[in-house]
N, C-alpha and C positions, 0 to 999 in steps of 0.2 A: 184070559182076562185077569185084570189085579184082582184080591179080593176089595169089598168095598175099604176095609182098614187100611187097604196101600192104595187108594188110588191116588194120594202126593205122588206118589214114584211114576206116574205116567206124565206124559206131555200134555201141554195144555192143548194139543191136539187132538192127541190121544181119548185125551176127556171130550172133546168136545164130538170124537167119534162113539163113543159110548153112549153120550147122550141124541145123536140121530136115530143110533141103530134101538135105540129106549129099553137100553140096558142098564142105565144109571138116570135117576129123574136130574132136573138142575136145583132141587130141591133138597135129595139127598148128598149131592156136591156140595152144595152151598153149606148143611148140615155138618159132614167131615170136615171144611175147614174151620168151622168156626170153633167146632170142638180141638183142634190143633191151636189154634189163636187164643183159646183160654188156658188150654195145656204149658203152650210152649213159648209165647211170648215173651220170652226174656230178654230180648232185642231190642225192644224200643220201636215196635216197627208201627201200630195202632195208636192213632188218636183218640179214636171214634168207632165204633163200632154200629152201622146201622140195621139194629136188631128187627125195628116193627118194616122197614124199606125191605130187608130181604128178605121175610115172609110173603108179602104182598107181590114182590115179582116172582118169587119161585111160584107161587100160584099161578099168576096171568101166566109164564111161558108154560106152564104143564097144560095150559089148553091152548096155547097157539101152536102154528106146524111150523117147523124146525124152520129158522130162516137162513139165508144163503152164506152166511158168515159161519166158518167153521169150528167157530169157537162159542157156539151159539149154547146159552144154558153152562157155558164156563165161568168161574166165579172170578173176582179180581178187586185190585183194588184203585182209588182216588185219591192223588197226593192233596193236601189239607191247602195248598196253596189254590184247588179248580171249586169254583160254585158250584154248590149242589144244592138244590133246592129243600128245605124243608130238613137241611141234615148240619149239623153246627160244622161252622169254619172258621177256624182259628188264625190262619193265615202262618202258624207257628208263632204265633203274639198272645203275650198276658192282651196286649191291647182289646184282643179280638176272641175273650176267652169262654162267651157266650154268645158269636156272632152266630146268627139262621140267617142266610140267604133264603129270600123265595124265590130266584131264579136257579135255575142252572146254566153253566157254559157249553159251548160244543163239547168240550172233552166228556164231562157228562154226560150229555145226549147221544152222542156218537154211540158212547157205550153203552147205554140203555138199547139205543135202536138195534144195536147188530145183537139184544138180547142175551146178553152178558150179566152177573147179578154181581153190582160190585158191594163188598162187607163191609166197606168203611171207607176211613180218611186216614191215611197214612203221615207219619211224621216230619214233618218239616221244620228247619229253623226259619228264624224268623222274617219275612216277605220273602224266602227263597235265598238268601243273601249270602252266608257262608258254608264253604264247600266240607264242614261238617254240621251232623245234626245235633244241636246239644239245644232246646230250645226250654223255656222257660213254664209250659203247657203241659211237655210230656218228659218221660227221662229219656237220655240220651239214643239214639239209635246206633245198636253197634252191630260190626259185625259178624253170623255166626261162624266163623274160625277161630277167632277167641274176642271172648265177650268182654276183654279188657279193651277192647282196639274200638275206635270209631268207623262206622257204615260207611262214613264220606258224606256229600251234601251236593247239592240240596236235597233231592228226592231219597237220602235216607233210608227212614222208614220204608218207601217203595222197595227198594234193594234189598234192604234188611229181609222182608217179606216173603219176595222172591225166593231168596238166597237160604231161607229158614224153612220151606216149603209151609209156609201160610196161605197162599197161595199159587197158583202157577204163574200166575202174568203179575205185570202194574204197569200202570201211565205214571210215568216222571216229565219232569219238564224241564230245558235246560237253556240257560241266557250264558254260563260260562264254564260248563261243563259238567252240572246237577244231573247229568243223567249217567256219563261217561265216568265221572269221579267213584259216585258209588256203584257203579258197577265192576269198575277194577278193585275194590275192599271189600267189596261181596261175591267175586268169584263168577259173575255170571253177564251174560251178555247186556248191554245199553246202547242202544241206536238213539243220535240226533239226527232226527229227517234234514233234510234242505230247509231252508226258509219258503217257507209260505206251502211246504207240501200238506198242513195239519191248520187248520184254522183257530185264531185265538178270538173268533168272538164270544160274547156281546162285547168284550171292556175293552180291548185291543191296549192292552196295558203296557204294551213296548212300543211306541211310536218309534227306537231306535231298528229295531227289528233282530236283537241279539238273539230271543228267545221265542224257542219252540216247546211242545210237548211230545214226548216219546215213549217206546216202548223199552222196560226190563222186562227178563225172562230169563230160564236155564237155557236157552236153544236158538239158535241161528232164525230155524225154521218157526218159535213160538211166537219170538217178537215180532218178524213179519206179518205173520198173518194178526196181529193186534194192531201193528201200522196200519195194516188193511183195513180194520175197523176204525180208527183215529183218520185216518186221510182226506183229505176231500174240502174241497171251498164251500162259503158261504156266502150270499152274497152281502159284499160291502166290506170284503178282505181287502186290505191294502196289498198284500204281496199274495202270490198263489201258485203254484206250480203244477205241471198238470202230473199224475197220476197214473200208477196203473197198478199189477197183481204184485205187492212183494212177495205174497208167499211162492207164486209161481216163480217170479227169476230165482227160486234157490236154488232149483231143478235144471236152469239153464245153462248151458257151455259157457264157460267164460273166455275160454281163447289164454293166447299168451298177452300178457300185459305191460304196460312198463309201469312199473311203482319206484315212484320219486321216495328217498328215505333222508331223515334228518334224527341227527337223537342232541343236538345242542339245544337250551333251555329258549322260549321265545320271550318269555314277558322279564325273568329277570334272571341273572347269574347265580346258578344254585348247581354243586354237585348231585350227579347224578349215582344213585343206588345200586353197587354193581349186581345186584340180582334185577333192578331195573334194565341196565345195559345188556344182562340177560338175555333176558326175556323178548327184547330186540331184535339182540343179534339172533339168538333162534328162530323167530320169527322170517328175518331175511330169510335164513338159510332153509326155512319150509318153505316160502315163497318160491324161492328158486327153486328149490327141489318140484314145486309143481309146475315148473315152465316157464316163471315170468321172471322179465328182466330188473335187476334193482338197481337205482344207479342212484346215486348220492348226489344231494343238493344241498346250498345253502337254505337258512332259514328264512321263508319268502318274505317275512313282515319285521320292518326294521325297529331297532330299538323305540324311536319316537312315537309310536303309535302306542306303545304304554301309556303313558299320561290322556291320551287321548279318550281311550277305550275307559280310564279309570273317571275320566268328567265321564263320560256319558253313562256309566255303573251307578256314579254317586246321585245322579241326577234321579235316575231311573227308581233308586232310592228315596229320594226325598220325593216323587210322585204318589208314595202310599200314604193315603188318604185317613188319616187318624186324628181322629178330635181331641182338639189342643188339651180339654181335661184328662184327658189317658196318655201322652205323650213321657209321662213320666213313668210309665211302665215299660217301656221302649228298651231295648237291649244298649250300654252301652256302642257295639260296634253299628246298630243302626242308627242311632242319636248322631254319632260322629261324620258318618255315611251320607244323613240328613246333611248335619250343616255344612258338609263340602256341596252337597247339591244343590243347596239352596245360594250360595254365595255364585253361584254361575247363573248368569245374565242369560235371556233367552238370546240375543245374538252371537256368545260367548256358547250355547246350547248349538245352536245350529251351526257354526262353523264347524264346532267337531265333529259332529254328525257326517257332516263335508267331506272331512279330512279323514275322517274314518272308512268311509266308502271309498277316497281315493287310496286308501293304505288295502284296501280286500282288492281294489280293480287292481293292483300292480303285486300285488300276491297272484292272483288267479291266473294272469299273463304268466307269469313266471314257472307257475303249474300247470297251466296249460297244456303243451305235450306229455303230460304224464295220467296213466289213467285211476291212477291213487296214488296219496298217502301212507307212511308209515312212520310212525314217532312211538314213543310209550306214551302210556297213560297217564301216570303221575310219576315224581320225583322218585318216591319211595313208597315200602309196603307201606299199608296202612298203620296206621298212627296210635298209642294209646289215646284214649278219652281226654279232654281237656287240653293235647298237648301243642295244640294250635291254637286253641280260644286265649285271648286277654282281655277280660275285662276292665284293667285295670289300664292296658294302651290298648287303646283301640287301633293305633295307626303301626302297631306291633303286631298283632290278629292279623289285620290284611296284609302285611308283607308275609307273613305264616305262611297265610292261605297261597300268595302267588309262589312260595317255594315249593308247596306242598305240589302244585297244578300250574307248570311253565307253558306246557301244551294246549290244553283244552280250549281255552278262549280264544285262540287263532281261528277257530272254523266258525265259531257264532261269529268273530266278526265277515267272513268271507261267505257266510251262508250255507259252505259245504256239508252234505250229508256224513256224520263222521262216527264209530262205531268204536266201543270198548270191548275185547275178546279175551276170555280167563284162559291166558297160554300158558302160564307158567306161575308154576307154586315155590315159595322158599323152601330150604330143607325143614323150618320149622312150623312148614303146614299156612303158612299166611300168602294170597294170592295176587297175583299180580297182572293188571290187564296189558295188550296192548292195543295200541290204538290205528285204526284205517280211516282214510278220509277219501273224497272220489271228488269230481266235478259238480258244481252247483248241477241240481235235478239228476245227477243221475244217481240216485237214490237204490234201482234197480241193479244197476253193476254193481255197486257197493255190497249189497246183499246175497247177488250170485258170487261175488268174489269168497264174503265170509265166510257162507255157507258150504265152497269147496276147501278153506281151510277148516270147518268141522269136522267136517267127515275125514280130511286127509290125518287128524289126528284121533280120531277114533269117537268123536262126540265129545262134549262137555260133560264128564259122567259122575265127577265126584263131586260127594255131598259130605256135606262140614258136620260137626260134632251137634249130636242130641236129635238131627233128623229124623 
């Protein structure tokens, strides 16, 4: 066993076996990271820190019996974007820089119930919107490979977190790739579930249905079993998927498979990285090497579905509910973001919607005989700080962003379950994910697939500077 000083260095499993066998309290977990989190926070990764909350549950769980989640009495944390009752949410907004919720959301709940004691509110830019965190509430979230470079975005801070061992797990959440982005700039695993497999109530704040909340983690096998706690309907879910053990399919055969591969950019024309192209083609050639077949495909979603995808972003945007006297706190690119979503007509709102779903149904046909995905994760390594942001164009920012992330938003609009894996490091130490996607619901091959490309390269084992 670690000593108590190393237990960062075990799985969030790992811990959470410790704490069955009542070798480790979830108290003095909860203890070690916080002391790590004032140490070593140099990342950007904490909002919020909920000191008097995580007294009070490390109590109740040290007199409740171990519940069935085996991550039970493991710490983690809450991206600043989910309600939490009684603990400030910022939303990543000056707007919102002393907002208390008294509710909480499922993502909260979920994690309370499977007995979990989350530390805080992790860093978000602002409503979630760009795929770096640099937001106006906290300092930027970078990542620990070098502290000059951005985490990525949305979920950020989450990743950052992770990735810094603050702690083992996080729930991020992702409408265009906030989950996957910063977990290829932080080195460490991101799963976005299917649609509807993780519940967005009470506020169901995407009536398009881009976005989910998911698991970061060092390990194939950590995130699953956090999915397993995040999973599961509510009733008066609009979409919902049914469910089962992710941590168990990690363990499962996966068979030979065919995976469909593309590395041409989907949302706009932007050279590709050749440590990105990389990181690919390696990729492939483990794939094969474990017995599945790769065969090359065009890009299943045609140029036109840009514009499309980009009304129903801006709209999704201008649905965050801000009182007209604080509006002027609002980030240049979400003010911008705003009035493209507001100048769309709700009949002009639902025909894209339309045409969006007709642009996933004729993607998913077209992948359909295939039983995954393979693309990279982002364009290139991660980015110095600032080097996306424009304040000063805002319709400059978002073209940034979609050079930065050509991939990612293809699966939110198609629903599919799609996963960022840290295969490959530059010679100058900065890491690079790639990316698998599967069939809408099949969430579980996805996870067995990963998790035999972990183990086939030996774990995800390396930890970044100051760990």
């Amino acid at each position: 066993m670690a000593s108590v000083n190393d237990l960062h260095d075990l799985s969030a499993l790992e811990q959470g076996e410790l704490v069955r066998r009542c070798e480790v309290s979830p108290g003095e977990l909860a203890e070690h990271y916080l002391q790590r989190i004032e140490k070593l926070d140099d990342v950007g990764a904490f909002v919020t820190i909920a000191e008097e909350r995580i007294s009070t549950c490390a109590r109740s769980l040290a007199v409740k019996p171990v519940g069935e989640s085996p991550l039970f009495g493991v710490p983690t944390a809450i991206k600043d974007l989910n309600l939490t009752a009684g603990i400030r949410t910022t939303f990543g907004s000056a707007a919102f820089e002393d907002f208390m919720p008294d509710i909480s959301d499922n993502v909260a709940l979920s994690i309370e119930a499977a007995g979990m004691i989350s530390l805080g509110k992790t860093n978000t830019p602002e409503f979630g919107s760009p795929c770096y965190t640099e937001p106006d509430v906290a300092p930027p979230a970078v990542t620990p490979w070098d502290r000059t470079r951005g985490a990525g975005g949305s979920s950020g801070g989450a990743a950052a977190a992770v990735a810094a061992g603050l702690v083992p797990v996080a729930q991020g959440s992702d409408g265009g790739g906030s989950i996957r982005i910063p977990a290829s700039c932080c080195g460490i695993v991101g799963i976005k579930p299917s649609r509807g497999v993780i519940s967005g109530s009470p506020m169901y704040g995407d009536p398009v249905g881009l976005g989910t909340s998911g698991p970061l983690a060092r390990s194939v096998r950590d995130a699953a079993a956090l999915l397993d706690v995040l999973a599961g309907r509510r009733v008066g879910d609009p979409f919902w998927a049914e469910t089962g053990s992710y941590l168990e399919a990690c363990d499962r055969p996966v068979g030979r498979l065919r995976i469909a591969r593309f590395i041409e950019p989907v949302i706009v024309e932007v050279p590709v990285d050749p440590e990105v192209e990389r990181a690919w083609s390696d990729a492939s050639a483990l794939l094969e090497s474990l017995g599945h077949e790769i065969v090359d495909v065009p890009v299943p979603l045609p140029p036109e579905a840009v514009p499309t995808f980009e009304t129903c972003w801006a709209v999704l945007t201008a649905l965050s509910v801000v009182p007209p006297e604080r509006e002027h706190l609002l980030r240049p690119l979400t003010r911008w973001l705003t009035e493209r979503g507001r100048a769309v007509s709700g009949p002009e709102f639902g025909l894209a919607i339309g045409a969006m779903r007709r642009y996933a149904a004729q993607a998913l046909a077209a992948l359909a005989p295939y039983d995954a995905v393979l693309t990279p994760t982002l364009a290139v390594p991660p980015l110095p700080v600032g080097a996306i942001r424009d304040d000063a164009d805002p319709a400059r920012d978002f073209d940034n962003q979609k050079r930065f992330t050509p991939w990612t938003s293809a699966w939110n609009v198609t629903g599919m379950p799609a996963v960022s894996l840290p295969l490959h490091w530059t010679d100058s130490g900065l890491p690079v994910g790639v990316m698998l996607a599967a069939r809408p619901a099949e969430d579980e091959l996805l996870l067995s697939l990963s998790a035999q490309v972990e183990d086939a390269v030996g774990g995800f084992t390396r930890r970044p500077p100051g760990w």
